[in-house]
N, C-alpha and C positions, 0 to 999 in steps of 0.2 A: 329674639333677645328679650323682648318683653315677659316671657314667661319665666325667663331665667331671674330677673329681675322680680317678679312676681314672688318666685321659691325664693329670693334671698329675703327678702320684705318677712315673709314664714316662719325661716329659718336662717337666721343670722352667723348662726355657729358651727354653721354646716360644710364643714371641710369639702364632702363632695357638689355641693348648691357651687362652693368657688369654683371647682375645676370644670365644671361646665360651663359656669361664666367666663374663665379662662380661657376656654376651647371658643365658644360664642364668641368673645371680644378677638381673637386669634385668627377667628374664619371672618370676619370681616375687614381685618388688614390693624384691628388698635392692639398692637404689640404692645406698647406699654399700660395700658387695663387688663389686657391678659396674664403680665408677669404679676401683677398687684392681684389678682385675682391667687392665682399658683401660689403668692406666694404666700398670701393670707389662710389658704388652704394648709401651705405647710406647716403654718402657726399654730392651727387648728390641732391638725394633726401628724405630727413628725412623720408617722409610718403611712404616710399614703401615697404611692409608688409613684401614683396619677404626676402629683406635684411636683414630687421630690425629680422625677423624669423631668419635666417638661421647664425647670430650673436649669439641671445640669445640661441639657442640650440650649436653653438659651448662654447658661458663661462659657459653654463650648461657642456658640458662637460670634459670644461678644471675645472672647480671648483669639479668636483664628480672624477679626479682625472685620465682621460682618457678616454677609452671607444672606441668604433671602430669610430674613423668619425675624426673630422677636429681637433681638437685641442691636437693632439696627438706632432705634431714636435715644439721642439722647437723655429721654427720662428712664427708658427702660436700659442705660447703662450707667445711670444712676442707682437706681434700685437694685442692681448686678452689684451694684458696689456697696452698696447699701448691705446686701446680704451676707455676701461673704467677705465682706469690711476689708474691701480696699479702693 
């Protein structure tokens, strides 16, 4: 994680520096740094498949009502709401 962090310090506006922070914050279990990562990536840049995936499979999983992965904690189904505003 520390290098991830290192590239985002680099490059701040780096749609793909997020999605590996994303994936990073994801394989160590903080699901909601992960989605803020994703999603700050998708801000970045709309067309980046990376993100724009790995959004729609977490409001897949915040909408089927949990499931193992990212939309389990409460900030990260905040931020689910947050996005696609409801």
């Amino acid at each position: 994680l520390g290098w991830v962090n290192r590239g985002l310090k680099l490059a701040p506006d780096s749609d793909q520096m997020h999605v590996l922070a994303g994936r990073a914050h994801a394989r160590r279990g903080d699901s909601a740094r992960a989605l803020e990562h994703f999603y700050r990536a998708y801000k970045i840049n709309s067309t980046n498949m990376d993100a724009v995936r790995e959004l729609r499979v977490a409001a897949a999983r915040h909408r089927s009502g949990g499931g193992a992965g990212a939309a389990e904690t409460s900030t990260g189904g905040k931020l689910l709401a947050k996005i696609f505003g409801r």
